[in-house]
C-alpha positions in Angstrom: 12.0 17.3 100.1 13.7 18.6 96.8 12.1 20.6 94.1 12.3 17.4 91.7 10.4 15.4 94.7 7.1 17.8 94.6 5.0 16.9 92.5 3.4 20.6 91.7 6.2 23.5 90.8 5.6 26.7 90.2 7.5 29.6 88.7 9.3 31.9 91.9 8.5 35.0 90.3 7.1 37.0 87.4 10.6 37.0 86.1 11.1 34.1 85.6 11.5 32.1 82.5 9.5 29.3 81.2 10.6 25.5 82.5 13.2 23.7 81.2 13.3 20.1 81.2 13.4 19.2 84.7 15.4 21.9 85.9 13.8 24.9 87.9 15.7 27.9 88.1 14.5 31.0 90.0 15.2 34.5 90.3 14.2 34.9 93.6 13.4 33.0 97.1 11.2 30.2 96.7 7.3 30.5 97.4 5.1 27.7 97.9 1.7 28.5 98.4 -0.1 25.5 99.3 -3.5 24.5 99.7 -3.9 21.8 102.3 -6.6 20.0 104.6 -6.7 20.9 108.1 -5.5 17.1 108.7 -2.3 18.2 106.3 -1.6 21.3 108.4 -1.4 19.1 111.5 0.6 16.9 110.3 3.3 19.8 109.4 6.6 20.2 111.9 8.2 23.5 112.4 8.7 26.0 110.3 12.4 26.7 110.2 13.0 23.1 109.1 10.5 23.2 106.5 12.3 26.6 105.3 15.6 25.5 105.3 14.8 22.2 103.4 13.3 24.7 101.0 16.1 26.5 100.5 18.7 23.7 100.4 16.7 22.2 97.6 16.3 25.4 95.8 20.6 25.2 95.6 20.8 21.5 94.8 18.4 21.9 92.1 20.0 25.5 90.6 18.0 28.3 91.3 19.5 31.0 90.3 20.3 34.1 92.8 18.8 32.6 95.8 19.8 35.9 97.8 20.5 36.5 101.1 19.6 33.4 104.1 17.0 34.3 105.4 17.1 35.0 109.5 15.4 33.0 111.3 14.1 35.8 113.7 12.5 37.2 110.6 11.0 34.1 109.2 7.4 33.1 109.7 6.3 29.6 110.5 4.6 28.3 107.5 1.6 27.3 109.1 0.6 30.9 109.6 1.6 32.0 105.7 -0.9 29.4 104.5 -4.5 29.9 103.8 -7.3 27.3 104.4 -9.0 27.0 101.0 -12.0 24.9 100.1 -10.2 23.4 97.2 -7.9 21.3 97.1 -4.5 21.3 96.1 -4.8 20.2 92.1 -7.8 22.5 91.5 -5.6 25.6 93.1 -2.2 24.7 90.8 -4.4 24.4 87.9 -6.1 27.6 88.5 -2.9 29.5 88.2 -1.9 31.2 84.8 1.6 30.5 85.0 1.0 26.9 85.6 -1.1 27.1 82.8 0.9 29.0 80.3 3.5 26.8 81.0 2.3 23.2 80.5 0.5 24.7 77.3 3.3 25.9 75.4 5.6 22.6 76.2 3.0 20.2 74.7 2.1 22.3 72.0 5.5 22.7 70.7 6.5 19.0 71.1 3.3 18.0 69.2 4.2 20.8 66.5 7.6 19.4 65.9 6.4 15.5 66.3 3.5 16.6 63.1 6.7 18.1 61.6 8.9 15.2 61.6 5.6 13.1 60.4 5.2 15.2 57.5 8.7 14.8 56.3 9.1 11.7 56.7 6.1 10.6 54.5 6.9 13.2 51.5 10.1 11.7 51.6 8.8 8.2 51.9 6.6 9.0 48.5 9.3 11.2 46.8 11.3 7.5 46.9 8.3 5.3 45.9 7.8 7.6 42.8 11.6 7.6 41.9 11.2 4.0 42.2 8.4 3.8 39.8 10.0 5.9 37.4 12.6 3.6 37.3 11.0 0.3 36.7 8.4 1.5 34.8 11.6 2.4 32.4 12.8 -1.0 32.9 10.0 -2.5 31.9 9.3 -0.5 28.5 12.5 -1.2 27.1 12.6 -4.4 27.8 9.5 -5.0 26.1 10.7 -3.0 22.7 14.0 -5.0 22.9 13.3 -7.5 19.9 13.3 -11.3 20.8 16.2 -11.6 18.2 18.2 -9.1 16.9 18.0 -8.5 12.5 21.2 -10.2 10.5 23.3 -7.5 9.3 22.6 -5.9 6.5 25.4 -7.4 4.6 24.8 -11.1 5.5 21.4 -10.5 4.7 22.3 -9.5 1.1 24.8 -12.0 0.8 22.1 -15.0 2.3 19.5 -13.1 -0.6 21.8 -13.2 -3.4 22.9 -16.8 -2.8 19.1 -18.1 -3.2 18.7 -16.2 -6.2 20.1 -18.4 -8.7 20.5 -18.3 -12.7 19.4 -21.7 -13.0 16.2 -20.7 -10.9 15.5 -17.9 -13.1 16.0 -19.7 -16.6 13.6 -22.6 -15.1 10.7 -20.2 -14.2 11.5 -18.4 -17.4 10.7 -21.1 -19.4 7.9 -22.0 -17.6 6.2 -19.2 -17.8 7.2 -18.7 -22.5 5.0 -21.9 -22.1 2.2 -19.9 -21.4 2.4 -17.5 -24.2 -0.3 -18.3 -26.1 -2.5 -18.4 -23.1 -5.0 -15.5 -22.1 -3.5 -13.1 -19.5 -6.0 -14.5 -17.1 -4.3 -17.4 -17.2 -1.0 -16.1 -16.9 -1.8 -14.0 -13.9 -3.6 -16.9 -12.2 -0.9 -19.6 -12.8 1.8 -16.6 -11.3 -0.8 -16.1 -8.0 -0.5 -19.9 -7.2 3.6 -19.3 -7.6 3.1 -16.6 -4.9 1.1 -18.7 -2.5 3.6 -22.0 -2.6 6.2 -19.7 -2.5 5.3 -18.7 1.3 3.3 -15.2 0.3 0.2 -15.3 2.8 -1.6 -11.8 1.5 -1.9 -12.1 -2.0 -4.8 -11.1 -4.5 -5.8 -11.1 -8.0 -7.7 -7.5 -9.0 -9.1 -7.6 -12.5 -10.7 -4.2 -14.5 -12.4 -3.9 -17.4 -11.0 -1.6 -19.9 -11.3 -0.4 -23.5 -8.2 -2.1 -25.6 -6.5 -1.1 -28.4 -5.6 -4.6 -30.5 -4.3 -5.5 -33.6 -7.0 -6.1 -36.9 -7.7 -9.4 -38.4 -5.3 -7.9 -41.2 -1.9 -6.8 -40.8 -1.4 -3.0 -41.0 0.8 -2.1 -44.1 2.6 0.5 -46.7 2.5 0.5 -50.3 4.4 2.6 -52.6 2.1 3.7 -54.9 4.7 4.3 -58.0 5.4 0.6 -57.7 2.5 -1.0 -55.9 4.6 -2.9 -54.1 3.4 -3.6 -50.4 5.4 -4.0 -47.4 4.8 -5.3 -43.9 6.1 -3.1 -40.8 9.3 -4.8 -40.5 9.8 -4.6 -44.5 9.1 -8.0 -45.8 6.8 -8.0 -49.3 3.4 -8.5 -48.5 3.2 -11.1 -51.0 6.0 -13.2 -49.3 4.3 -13.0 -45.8 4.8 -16.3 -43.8 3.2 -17.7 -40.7 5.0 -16.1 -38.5 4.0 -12.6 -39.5 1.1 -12.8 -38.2 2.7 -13.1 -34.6 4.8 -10.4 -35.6 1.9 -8.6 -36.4 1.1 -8.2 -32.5 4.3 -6.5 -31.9 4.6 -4.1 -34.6 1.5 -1.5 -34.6 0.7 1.8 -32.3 -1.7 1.2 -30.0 -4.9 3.5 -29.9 -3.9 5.1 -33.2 -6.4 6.7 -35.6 -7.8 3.5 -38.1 -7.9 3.7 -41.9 -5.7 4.5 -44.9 -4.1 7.8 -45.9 -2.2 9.1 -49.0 0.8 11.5 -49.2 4.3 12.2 -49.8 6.9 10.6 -47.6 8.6 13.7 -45.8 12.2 13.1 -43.7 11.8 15.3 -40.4 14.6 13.3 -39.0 13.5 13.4 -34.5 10.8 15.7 -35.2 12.3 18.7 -33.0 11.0 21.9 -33.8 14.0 23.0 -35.5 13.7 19.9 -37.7 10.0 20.6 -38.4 10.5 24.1 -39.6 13.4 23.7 -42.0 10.6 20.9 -43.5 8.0 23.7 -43.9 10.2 26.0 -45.6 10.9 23.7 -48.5 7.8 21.5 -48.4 3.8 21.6 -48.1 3.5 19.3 -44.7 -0.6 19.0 -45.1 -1.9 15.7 -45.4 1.3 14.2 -46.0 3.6 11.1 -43.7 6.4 11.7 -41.7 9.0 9.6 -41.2 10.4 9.9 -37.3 13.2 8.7 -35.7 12.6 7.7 -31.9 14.5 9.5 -29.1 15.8 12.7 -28.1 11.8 13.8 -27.2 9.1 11.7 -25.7 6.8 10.7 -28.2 3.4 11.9 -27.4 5.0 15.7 -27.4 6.6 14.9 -31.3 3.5 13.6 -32.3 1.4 16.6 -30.7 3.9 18.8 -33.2 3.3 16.6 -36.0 -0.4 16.9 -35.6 -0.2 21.0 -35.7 2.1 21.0 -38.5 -0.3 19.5 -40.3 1.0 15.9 -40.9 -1.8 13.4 -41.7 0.2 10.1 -41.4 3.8 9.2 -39.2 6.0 6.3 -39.4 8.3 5.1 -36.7 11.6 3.8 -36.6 15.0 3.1 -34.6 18.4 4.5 -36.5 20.7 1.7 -36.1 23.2 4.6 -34.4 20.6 4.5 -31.5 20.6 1.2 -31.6 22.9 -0.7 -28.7 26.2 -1.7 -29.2 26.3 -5.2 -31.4 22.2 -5.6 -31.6 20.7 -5.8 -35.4 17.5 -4.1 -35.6 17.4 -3.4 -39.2 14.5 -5.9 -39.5 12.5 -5.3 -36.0 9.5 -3.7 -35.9 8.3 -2.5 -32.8 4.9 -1.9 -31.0 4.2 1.9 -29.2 1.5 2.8 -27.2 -0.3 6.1 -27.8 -2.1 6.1 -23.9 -0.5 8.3 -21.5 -1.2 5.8 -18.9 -4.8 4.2 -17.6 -8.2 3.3 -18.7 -8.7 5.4 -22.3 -12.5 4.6 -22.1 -12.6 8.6 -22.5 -11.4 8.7 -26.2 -13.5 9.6 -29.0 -14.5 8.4 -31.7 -13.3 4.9 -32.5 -11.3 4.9 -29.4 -8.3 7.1 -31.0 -6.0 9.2 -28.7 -5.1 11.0 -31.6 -6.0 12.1 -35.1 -2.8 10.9 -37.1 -2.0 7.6 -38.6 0.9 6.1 -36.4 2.6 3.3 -37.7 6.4 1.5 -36.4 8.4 0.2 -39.0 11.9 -1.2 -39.4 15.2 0.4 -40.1 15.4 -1.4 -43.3 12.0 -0.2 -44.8 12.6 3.3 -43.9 15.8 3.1 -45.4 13.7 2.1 -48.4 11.5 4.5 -48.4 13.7 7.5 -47.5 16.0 6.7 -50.6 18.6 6.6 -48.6 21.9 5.3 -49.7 23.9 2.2 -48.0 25.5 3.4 -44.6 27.9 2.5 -42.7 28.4 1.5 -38.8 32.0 1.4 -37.7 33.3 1.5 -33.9 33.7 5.2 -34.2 31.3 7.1 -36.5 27.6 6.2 -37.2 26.3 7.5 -40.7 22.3 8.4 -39.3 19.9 7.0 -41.7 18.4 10.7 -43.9 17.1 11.5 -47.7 19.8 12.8 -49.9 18.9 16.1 -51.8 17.1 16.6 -54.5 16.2 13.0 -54.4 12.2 12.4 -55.3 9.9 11.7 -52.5 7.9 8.7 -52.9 4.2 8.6 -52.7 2.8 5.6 -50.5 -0.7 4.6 -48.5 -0.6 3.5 -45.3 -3.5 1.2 -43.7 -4.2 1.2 -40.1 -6.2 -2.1 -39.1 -5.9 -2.1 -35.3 -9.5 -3.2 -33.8 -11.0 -1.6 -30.3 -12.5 -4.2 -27.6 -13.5 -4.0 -24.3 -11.7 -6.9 -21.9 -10.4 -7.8 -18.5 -6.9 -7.0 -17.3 -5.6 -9.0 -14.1 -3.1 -7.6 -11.3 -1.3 -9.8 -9.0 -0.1 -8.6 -5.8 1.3 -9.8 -2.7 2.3 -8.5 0.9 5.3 -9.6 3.0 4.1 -7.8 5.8 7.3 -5.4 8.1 7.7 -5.2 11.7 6.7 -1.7 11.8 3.0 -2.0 11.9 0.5 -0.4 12.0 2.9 3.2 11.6 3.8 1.1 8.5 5.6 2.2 4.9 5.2 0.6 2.0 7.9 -0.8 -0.7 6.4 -1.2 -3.8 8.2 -3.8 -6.6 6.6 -4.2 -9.7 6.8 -5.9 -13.1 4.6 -7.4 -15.5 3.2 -10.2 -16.8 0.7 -9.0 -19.8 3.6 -8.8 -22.6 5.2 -12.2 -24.8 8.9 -10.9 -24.1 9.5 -14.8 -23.0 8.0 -14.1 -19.5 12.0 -12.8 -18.0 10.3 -10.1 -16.0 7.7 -12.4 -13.9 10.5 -15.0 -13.0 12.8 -12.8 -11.9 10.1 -11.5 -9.7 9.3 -14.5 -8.6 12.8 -16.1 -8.0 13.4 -13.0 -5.9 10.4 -13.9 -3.7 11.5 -17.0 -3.2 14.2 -15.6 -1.3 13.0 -13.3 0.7 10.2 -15.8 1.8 13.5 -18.2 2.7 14.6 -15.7 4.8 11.6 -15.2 6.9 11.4 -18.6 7.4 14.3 -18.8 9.3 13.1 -15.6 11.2 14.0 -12.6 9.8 11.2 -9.6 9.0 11.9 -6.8 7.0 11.0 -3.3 8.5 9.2 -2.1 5.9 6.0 -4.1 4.2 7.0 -5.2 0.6 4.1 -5.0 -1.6 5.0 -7.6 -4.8 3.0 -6.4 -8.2 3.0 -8.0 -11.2 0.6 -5.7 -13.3 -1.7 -6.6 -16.6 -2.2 -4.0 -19.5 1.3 -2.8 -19.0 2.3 -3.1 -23.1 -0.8 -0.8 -23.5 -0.3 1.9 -21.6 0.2 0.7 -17.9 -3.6 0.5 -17.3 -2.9 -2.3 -14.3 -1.0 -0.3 -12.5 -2.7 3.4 -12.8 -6.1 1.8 -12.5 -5.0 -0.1 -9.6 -3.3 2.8 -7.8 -6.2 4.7 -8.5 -8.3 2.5 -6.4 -5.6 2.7 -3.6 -4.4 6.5 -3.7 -4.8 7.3 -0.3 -2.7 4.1 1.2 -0.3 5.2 -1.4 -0.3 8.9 -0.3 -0.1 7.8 3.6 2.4 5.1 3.3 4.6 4.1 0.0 7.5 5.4 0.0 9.2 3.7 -3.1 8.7 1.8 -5.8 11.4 -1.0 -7.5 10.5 -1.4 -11.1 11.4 -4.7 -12.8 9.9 -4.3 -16.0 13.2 -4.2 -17.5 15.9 -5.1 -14.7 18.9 -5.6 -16.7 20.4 -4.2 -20.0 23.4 -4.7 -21.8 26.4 -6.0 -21.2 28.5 -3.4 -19.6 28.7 -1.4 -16.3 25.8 -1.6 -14.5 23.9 1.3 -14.4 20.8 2.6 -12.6 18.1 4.9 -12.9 16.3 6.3 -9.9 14.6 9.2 -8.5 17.1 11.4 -6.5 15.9 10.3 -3.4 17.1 6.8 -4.2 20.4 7.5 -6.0 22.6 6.9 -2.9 20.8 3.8 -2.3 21.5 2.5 -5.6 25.2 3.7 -4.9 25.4 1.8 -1.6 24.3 -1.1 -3.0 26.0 -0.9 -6.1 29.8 -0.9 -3.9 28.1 -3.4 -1.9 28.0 -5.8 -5.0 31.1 -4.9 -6.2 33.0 -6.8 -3.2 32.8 -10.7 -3.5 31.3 -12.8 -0.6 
């Protein structure tokens, strides 16, 4: 019987290591100490057999340093080296600590190192399963921002837009709306709201405010010189030899919220009212109470007439120097109408609804000529002779009469949203014009013609990025009461989202190299474009 037969091993001696695999190795001789039956020790044959199979095993299955044979003289049979115990022989191995120690340790080390390999195996099995997760979760959010078509170029989209915008388009709408001339500007703004909505627009609305307006009297305003009593019109034509279409003049030649009544004085030449101007007036002339005669430009209005007024000037007259004028336009006979409202609803003024305390009245190049005395001048491509009294030369004495009447009445905005793909972390582009003035209506149809090609374009499925916000104000002429009274109501969108505004209240002067004028945030967009336009389709 071999040491792999038995089925109970134990370690030879205290020396001896712990087991390893099925291999027993032992320091010394082998000792068996067996617990058997009395029927077992029967059974046993001799002893020197039974010790000699013992120690042939113990070399076939490596012991190490089996010493010395044994002689037989010297061995005892192993009947007599065994002890009768009342147990048997599983309760005896078991009660030995090597056997103990032994079986212990193995099975607590293989199940350490199974619980190991377990562990591992399952962080690495969820470090891949997040990985994984990552990565489609990535997929999956940018596949859903990629856009189900991708935008037209920039440049084919301005080319597609300035095809549909057409000069035939433009003169048709234009006409269409001069038809409407004579109409309220309720009905002007509603007739351009159903435009909008056939064009396409699906978000427009028509706002309406009541305001305080400054209009012109039942009476034309006018200037008389009082040497001669002869009375003239604001664009210079006799009084006496007034025809029926002065009267429509008549709403285009006066200075809206002006001071009312007549006033009498000396006519004074202060050429653009600077200061400079002003004060070589006062040292040569008493400027109470009397009427100035101002050339526009060179200084916004309000701040000449805020001069005028602490000078002591009781009266001003307006007018354009034909060297101001542009190139090749007459203007000797236009008369012109101002406003005197810095911008929205002058409910607040005083008394009689005046913004101010002078008498403001525009004339004509010709009738200040007139009244200035001032000899024939004239305008050749290189020098400009500026309209001015000659020295010495008497100042005439004239009254003028302000007739201009204040009503309260409604003013109508139009506006429209072609809403962007950015929403709802939107920005607003704001184009505006208006449709309150009798200029022939050129303003509203290019508005219109140019939403009539953007709404083509979405059509065929294009959005823009940013929300275009269309505005045709009212009051404009007046003061731009439409618009301030409107973006009062809307400040805080504005604040949160506009970002620019397009103004096509006059889109397009002279004849020349086309020019624009922009904030400085947009003056390389209006150069971009501007090269853009200068290379044909």
């Amino acid at each position: 019987m071999s040491c792999d037969f038995m089925a109970y091993r134990k370690v030879c001696d205290a020396q001896a290591g712990p087991l390893d695999g099925e291999v027993l190795r032992c320091s010394g001789s082998l000792e068996l100490d067996w617990d058997l039956d009395k029927e077992e020790l029967q059974e046993a044959g001799p002893s020197s057999e039974r010790t000699q199979m013992q120690h042939g095993d113990c070399q076939r299955s490596g012991c190490s340093d089996p010493g010395p044979d044994p002689d037989p003289e010297f061995m005892e049979p192993i009947q007599n080296s065994v002890s009768v115990s009342p147990h048997g022989r599983f309760e005896r191995l078991q009660e030995d600590p090597n056997y103990i120690s032994h079986f212990t340790r193995t099975t607590g080390h293989k199940g350490q190192r199974r619980l190991h390999c377990f562990i591992l195996r399952y962080f690495l099995a969820g470090v891949g399963i997040f990985v994984l997760g990552i990565l489609v979760g990535w997929f999956i959010h940018t596949s859903s921002k990629r856009p189900t078509a991708p935008p037209p170029e920039s440049l084919d989209l301005l080319e597609e837009l300035l095809r549909g915008i057409k000069a035939d388009k433009i003169d048709a709408l234009q006409k269409s709306f001069s038809s409407l001339a004579g109409d309220s500007e309720e009905s002007r703004a509603r007739y351009l709201y159903r435009q909008w909505v056939g064009l396409g627009l699906t978000d427009v609305h028509l706002y309406n405010h009541t305001v305080l307006l400054s209009l012109p009297g039942s009476t034309p305003n006018t200037i008389t010189d009082r040497s001669s009593h002869q009375c003239f019109l604001p664009h210079g034509t006799p009084c006496d030899q007034r025809g029926p279409t002065d009267l429509l003049k008549q709403q285009f030649s006066y200075a809206a919220y002006s001071a009312v009544g007549s006033v009498q004085g000396e006519v004074v030449d202060v050429q653009y009212a600077s200061v400079e101007d002003l004060r070589r007036a006062k040292d040569s002339l008493n400027l109470t109470n009397q009427i100035a005669v101002v050339k526009l430009g060179q200084a916004p209005l309000l701040y000449k007439l805020s001069l005028l007024s602490d000078f002591g000037f009781r009266g001003v007259l307006l007018y354009i120097d034909p060297c101001d004028a542009p190139p090749g336009r007459n203007i000797w006979h236009e008369a012109f109408r101002v406003t005197l409202n810095p911008g929205g609803n002058p409910s607040f003024a005083g008394s009689g609804g005046s913004l101010t305390s002078l008498l403001v009245q525009p004339i004509s190049a010709f009738l200040a000529k007139t009244l200035l005395s001032s000899p024939s001048v004239g305008q050749g491509a290189d020098a400009c002779t500026l309209l001015s009294m000659p020295p010495n030369t008497e100042r005439k004495k004239i009254t003028v009469t302000i007739g201009n009447q204040m009503s309260y009445k409604k003013i109508y905005n139009v506006v429209g949203y072609l809403k962007g793909r950015k929403n709802p972390a939107d920005r607003h582009v704001l184009v505006g014009s208006r449709h309150d003035s009798n200029q022939g209506g050129g303003t509203s149809a290019i508005m219109t013609q140019l939403i009539a090609a953007l709404t083509e374009q979405t059509k065929q499925g294009w959005v823009p990025d940013r929300t275009t916000v269309f505005c045709s104000w009212g009051g404009t002429a007046l003061g731009n009461i439409g618009s301030y009274e409107w973006g009062k109501d809307n400040s805080v969108v504005l604040q949160s989202s506009a970002v620019a505004y397009v103004s096509l209240n006059s889109p397009v002067q002279g004849t020349e190299t086309l020019q624009a004028t922009a904030s400085p945030t947009l003056l390389q967009l209006t150069s971009d474009i501007q090269r853009l336009l200068s290379y044909p389709f």
